[in-house]
Structure formats: C-alpha cells, structure tokens
N, C-alpha and C positions, 0 to 999 in steps of 0.2 A: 831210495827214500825210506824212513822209518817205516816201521809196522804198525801200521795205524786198529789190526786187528777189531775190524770191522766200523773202527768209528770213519765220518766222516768230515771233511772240515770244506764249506765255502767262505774265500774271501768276499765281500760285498764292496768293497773299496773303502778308502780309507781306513779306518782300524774296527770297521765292520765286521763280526765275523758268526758267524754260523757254523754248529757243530751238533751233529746227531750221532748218538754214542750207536754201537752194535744192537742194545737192547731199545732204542727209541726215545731214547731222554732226547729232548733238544735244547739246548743253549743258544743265545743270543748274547754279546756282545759290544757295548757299545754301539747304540743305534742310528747311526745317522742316515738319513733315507731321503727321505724328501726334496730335503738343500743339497745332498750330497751329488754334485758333477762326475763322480764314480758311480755311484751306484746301478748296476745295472740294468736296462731299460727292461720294463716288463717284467721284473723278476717278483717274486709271488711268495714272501715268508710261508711257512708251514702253517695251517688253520690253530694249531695248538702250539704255542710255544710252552715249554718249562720252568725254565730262568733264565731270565734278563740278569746279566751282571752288568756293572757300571764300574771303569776305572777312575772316572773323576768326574767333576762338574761341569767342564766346558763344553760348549754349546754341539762342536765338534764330535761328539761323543756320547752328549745323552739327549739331543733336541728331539728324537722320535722315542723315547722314554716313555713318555706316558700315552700317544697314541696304541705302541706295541701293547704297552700292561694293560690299557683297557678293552682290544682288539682280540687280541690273544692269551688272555688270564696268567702271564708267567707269575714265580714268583719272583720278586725284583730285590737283588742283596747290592750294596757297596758300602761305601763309607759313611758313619751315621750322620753328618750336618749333609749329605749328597740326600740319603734316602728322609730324612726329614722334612729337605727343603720341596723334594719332590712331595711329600704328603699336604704338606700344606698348598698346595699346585691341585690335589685327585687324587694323588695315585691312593692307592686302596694300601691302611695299614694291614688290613689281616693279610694281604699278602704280600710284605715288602719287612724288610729287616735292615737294619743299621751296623755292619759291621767296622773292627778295625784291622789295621798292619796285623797279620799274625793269626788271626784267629781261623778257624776251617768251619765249615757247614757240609752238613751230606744230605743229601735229594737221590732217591732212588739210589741207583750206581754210581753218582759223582758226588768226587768228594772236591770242596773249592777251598782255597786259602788265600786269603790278602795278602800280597806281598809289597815291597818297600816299591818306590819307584822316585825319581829323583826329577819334579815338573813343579807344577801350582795347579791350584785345585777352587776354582770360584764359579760363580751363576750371576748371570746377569739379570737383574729383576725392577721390571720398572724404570730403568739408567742408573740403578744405582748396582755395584758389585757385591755379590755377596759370599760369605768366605765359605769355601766348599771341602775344611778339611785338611788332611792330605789328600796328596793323589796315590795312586795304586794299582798294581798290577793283578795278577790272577793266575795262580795255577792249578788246573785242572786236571784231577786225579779221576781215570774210569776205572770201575772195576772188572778185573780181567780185559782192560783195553791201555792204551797208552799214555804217560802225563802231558800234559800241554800247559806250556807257560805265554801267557799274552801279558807281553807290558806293561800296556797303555801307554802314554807318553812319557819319555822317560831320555835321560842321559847316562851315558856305562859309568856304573858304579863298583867298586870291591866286591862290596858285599853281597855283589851277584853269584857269587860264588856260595856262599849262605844256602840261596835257591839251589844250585846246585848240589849240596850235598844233604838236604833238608829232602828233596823232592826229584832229584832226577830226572828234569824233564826229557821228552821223548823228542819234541819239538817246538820249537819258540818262534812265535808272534812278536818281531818286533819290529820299530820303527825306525826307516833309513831315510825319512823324507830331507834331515837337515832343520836348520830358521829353529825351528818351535822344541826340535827334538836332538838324538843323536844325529849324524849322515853314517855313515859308509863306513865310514872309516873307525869311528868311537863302537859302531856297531860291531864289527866284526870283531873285535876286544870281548865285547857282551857276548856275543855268542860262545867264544872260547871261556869264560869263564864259568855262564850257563853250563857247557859240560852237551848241549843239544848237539844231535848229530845232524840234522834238518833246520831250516830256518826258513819260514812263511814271514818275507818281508811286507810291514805294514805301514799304513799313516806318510805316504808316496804318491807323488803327482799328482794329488789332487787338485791345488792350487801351483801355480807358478813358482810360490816362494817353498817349496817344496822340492827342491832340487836332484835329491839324491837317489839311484834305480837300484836296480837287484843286478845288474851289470855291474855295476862299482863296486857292490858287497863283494859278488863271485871273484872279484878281483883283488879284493885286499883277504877273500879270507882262500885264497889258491895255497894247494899244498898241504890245506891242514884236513882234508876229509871231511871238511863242514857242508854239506849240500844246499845249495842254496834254490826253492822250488823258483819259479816262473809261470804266473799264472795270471789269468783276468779274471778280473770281477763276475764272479754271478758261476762260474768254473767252477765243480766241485772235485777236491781233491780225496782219494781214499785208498 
C-alpha cells in the first residue's frame, strides 16, 4: 500500500470518509451518517473536527452537514451555491466558505483543491429542487504526508489525467458502486489515468442499485500494479 506517512484514512461507508493527518488535522468528508445503511454501528466521530468538505449537494453526501458543523465546529468549504444553500439552512458563515473547480485553501498542514468531476449537483428543499452547482471532487494535499484525491460522484473523464499531473495523488477515493456513478469497469480507466498507485473504493453497496465491489475493480485493473484496499466501514487504514 502507499505511504500514508503517518496520516490516517477511515472509510465510513458510502463516500464517507475520515482522515487525520500525522500532525492532527482531521477531515471529514462528505457526511452521511444517520440515514446511512453503511455507516458503522456505534462509531463515534472525533469530539473536534477540522474541515468538513463537501463534494456536492445531494442528500447522499451532505445530509449530516450541518448536524457535524454544529457538533463539532469544522470549518466547512465546497462549492459556493452548496455552502450558501447550507447558510441559509445554520450553518455558521464565519466558519464555512464557498469554493469553486480549481481553487486550493490551506488549514494548518493541508492544503485542498476543487477538482472537476463529471455528476449533478442539487438540494432538495421543501419538494422543490435546488441547483447545487457543480459537483466536485477533492484533492488533498498533507504536508510532509501523502496527496489523496476523493472524487465524489463522478464518471471517468480525460481530464483526469489534468489531477494527475497537477497533483500526483498518492491515493484515490473513488466510486465503483455503478446506477448513479462510474462501476468497475469506467473505474479502473480513472485510476490509470489518476496516475494512484492505491485505490480506496467508495459510494458501494450501500443501496441495492449500487452494484459494483472492489472484487470487480481488482479484476479489471490485474496486471497494472494498481492496488486495490479491501476494507469495512468504521476500519481504519494507515
């Protein structure tokens, strides 16, 4: 596996994910907790969180959003109609920021940047839908520790390759569930052009129409030295 040099990474299930750098930063991820049929039982977020990132608007992915930022004081960044829509919701602007595709922020030891991602991006409010954006993914730069790229919801694009030579990541979060996202198969394309030597498959099994495992990855990406982890939710990897 990669050199994770002291950081560490928990899946939560779904595209949940938890990461505490070497020096104690902690990241969160995409929050879905509550509603989440993954998430696992009893598991106990850190009393401090740092940042909350958000890849996108759907319910999927930011519905414990504003419980965590009121809970655990992170600062909370994504894309500006996401962190808006969330203001006007609670969340606390002095600690919440509006990013787009492209731009980086540094917190302590991590350095974060918006990347492209290829999904839809809306909140549902009242029955009526509201537009969330784009969607976006995340790469996550430690210092003196490893990059880490997380998707979000996403289909294999070119210009993954962009992230790759932009950023280098060390290890990629992405999604092989299928229906909503890539499967298996589009995936394993992404990781090759990502440039990652490791891949933390996410946004899998959680629902039925979510098909696709880390068994099928392992299998379409054989032979190219791509590693594929194997883990459960609530498991920390380091």
């Amino acid at each position: 596996m990669a050199d994770l040099k002291g950081t560490s990474i928990t899946w939560l299930g779904h595209a949940t994910v938890l990461i505490v750098t070497a020096k104690g930063t902690t990241i969160l991820i995409d929050p879905f907790i509550e509603h989440n049929p993954k998430y696992p039982k009893g598991y106990k977020l850190p009393g401090k969180i740092d940042l909350l990132l958000l890849t996108h608007g759907h319910m999927d992915h930011i519905a414990d959003a504003l419980p965590v930022a009121k809970q655990h004081g992170p600062h909370v960044f994504g894309m500006v109609e996401v962190i808006g829509w969330l203001e006007s919701k609670g969340l606390d602007g002095r600690k919440s920021a509006g990013m787009n595709i492209g731009g980086s922020h540094t917190h302590a030891d991590v350095t974060f940047t918006l990347t492209e991602a290829r999904h839809s991006s809306s909140m549902e409010d009242g029955g009526k839908i509201v537009y969330g954006g784009n969607p976006a993914g995340f790469v996550v730069a430690i210092e003196n520790g490893p990059v880490l790229y997380h998707a979000g919801d996403t289909s294999v694009f070119s210009d993954m390759q962009l992230i790759r030579d932009l950023h280098h990541p060390t290890l990629a979060m992405l999604p092989i569930g299928d229906h909503y996202t890539m499967g298996p198969k589009a995936a394993a394309l992404a990781a090759k052009f990502i440039g990652a030597k490791t891949v933390l498959p996410i946004h899998f099994g959680t629902f039925p129409v979510l098909t696709g495992t880390p068994a099928a990855l392992e299998k379409e990406l054989a032979g190219t030295g791509i590693e594929v982890l194997h883990t459960e939710p609530g498991k920390t990897i380091a």
